[in-house]
LUMLUMKOL-929920 format. One record per residue (C-alpha): residue number from 0; z negated, x, y negated. Coordinates in steps of 0.2 Angstrom, whole numbers, plus 5000, padded with zeros to 4 digits. Last residue first. Layout:
// residues N
<atom num="NUM" Z="Z" X="X" Y="Y"/>
...
This chain:
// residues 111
<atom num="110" Z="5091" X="5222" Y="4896"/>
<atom num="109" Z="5096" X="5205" Y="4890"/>
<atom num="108" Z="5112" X="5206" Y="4902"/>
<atom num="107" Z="5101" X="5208" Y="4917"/>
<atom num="106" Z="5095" X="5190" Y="4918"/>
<atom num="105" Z="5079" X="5181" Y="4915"/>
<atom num="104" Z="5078" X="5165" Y="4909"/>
<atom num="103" Z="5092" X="5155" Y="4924"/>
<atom num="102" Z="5077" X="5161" Y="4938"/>
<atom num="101" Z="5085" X="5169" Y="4954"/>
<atom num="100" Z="5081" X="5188" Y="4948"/>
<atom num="99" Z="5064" X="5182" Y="4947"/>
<atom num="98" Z="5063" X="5179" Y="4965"/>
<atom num="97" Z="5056" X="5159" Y="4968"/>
<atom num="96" Z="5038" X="5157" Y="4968"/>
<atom num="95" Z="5028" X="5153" Y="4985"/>
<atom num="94" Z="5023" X="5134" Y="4983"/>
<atom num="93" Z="5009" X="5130" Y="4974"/>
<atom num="92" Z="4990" X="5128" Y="4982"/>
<atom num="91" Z="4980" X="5114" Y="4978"/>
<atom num="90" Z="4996" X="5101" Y="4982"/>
<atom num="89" Z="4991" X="5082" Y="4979"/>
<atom num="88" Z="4992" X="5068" Y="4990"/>
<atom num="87" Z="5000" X="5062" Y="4984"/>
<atom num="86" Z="5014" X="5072" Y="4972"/>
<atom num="85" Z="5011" X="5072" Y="4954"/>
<atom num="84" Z="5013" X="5092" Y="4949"/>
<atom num="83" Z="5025" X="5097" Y="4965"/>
<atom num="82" Z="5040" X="5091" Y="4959"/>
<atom num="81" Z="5037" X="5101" Y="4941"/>
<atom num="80" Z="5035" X="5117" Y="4949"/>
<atom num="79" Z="5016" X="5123" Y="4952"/>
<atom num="78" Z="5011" X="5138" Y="4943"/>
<atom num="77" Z="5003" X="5132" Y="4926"/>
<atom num="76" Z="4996" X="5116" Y="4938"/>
<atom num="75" Z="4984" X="5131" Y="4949"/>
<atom num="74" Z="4977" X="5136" Y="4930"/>
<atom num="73" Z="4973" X="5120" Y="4924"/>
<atom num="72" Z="4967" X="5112" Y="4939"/>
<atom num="71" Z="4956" X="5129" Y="4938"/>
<atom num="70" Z="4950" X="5122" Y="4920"/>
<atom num="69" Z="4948" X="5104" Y="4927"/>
<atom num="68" Z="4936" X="5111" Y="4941"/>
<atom num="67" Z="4926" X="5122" Y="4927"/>
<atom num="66" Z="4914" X="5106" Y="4920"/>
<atom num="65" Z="4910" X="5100" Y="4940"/>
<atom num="64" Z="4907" X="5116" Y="4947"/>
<atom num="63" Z="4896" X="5123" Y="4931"/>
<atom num="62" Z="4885" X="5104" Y="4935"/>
<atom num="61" Z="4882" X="5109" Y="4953"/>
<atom num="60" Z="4875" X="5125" Y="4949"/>
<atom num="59" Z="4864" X="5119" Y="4934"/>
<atom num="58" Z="4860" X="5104" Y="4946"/>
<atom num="57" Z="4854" X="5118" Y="4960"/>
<atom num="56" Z="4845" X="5129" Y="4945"/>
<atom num="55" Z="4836" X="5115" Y="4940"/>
<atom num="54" Z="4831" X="5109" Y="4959"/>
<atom num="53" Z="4826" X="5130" Y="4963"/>
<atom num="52" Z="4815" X="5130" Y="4948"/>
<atom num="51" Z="4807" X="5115" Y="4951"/>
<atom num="50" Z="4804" X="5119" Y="4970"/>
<atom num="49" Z="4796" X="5134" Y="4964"/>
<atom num="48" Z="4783" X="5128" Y="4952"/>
<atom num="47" Z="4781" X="5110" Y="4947"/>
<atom num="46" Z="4789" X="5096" Y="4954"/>
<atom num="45" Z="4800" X="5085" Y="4939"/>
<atom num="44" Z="4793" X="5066" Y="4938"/>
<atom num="43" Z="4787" X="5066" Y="4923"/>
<atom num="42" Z="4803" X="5069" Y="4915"/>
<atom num="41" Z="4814" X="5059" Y="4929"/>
<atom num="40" Z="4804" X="5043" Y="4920"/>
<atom num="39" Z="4806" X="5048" Y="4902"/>
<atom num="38" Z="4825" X="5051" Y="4905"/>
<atom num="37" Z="4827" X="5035" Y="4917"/>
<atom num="36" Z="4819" X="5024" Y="4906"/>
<atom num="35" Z="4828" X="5033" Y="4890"/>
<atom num="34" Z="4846" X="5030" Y="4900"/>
<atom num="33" Z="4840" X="5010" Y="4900"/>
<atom num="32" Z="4834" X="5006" Y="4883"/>
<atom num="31" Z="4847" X="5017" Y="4879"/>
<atom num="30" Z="4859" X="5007" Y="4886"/>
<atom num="29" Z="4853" X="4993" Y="4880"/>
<atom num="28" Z="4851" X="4997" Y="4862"/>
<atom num="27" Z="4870" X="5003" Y="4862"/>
<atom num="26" Z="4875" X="4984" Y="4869"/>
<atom num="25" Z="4864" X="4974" Y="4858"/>
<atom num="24" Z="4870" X="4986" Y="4841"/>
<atom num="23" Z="4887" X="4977" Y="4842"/>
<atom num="22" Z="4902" X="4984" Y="4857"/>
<atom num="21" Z="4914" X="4988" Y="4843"/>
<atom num="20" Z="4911" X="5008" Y="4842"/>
<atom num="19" Z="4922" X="5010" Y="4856"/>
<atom num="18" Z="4930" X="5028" Y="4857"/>
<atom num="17" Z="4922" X="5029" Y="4875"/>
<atom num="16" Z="4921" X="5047" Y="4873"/>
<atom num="15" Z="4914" X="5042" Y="4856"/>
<atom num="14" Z="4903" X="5029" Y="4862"/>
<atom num="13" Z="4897" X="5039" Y="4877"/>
<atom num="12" Z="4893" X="5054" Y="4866"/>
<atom num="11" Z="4881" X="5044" Y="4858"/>
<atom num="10" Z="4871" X="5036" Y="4869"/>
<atom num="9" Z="4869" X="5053" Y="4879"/>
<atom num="8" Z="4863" X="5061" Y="4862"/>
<atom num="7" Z="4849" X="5046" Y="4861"/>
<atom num="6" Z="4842" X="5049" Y="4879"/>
<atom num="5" Z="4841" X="5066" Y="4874"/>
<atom num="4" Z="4830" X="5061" Y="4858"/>
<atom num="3" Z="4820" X="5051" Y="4870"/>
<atom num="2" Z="4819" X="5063" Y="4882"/>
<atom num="1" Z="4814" X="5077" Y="4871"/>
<atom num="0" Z="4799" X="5065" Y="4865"/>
């Protein structure tokens, strides 16, 4: 039954990601006829014992990956100079930072 309700949640957040709530009750039923199939079925599918506990931790692994990336995005953009923000292909690691004294914010007069 957990899958099921699952299944529902995933319907769910997909239309409000999605923002489309205009697509007619046809369209939700048949994707979660469809994400339920695939729930119920991966449900009793799932090895028992050690191989499942090392396949759950695996996806748990890979899913943190995938949820922090945009936050380290986040983090490596703060640094980068505007030029190198949208450049293709893109620039992981930013450029060495200019001296402070060089930048036009900070000069000795306000200290």
């Amino acid at each position: 039954m957990i899958f099921l309700e699952l299944a529902a949640l995933a319907v769910i957040a997909m239309a409000v990601t999605l923002g489309r709530f205009d697509q007619g009750a046809a369209f939700f039923l048949a994707l979660f006829g469809v994400i339920a199939t695939v729930a119920t079925a991966a449900g009793f599918a799932l090895p028992k014992g050690m191989g499942a506990s090392v396949a759950v931790h695996g996806m748990l692994v890979f899913g943190s990956v995938i949820f922090v990336f945009p936050f380290v995005w986040l983090a490596g953009t703060s640094f980068k100079y505007p030029e190198e923000i949208v450049v293709y292909p893109p620039k992981w690691i930013p450029s060495a930072p200019h001296a402070v004294a060089q930048s036009p914010y900070v000069s000795a007069e306000l200290y």
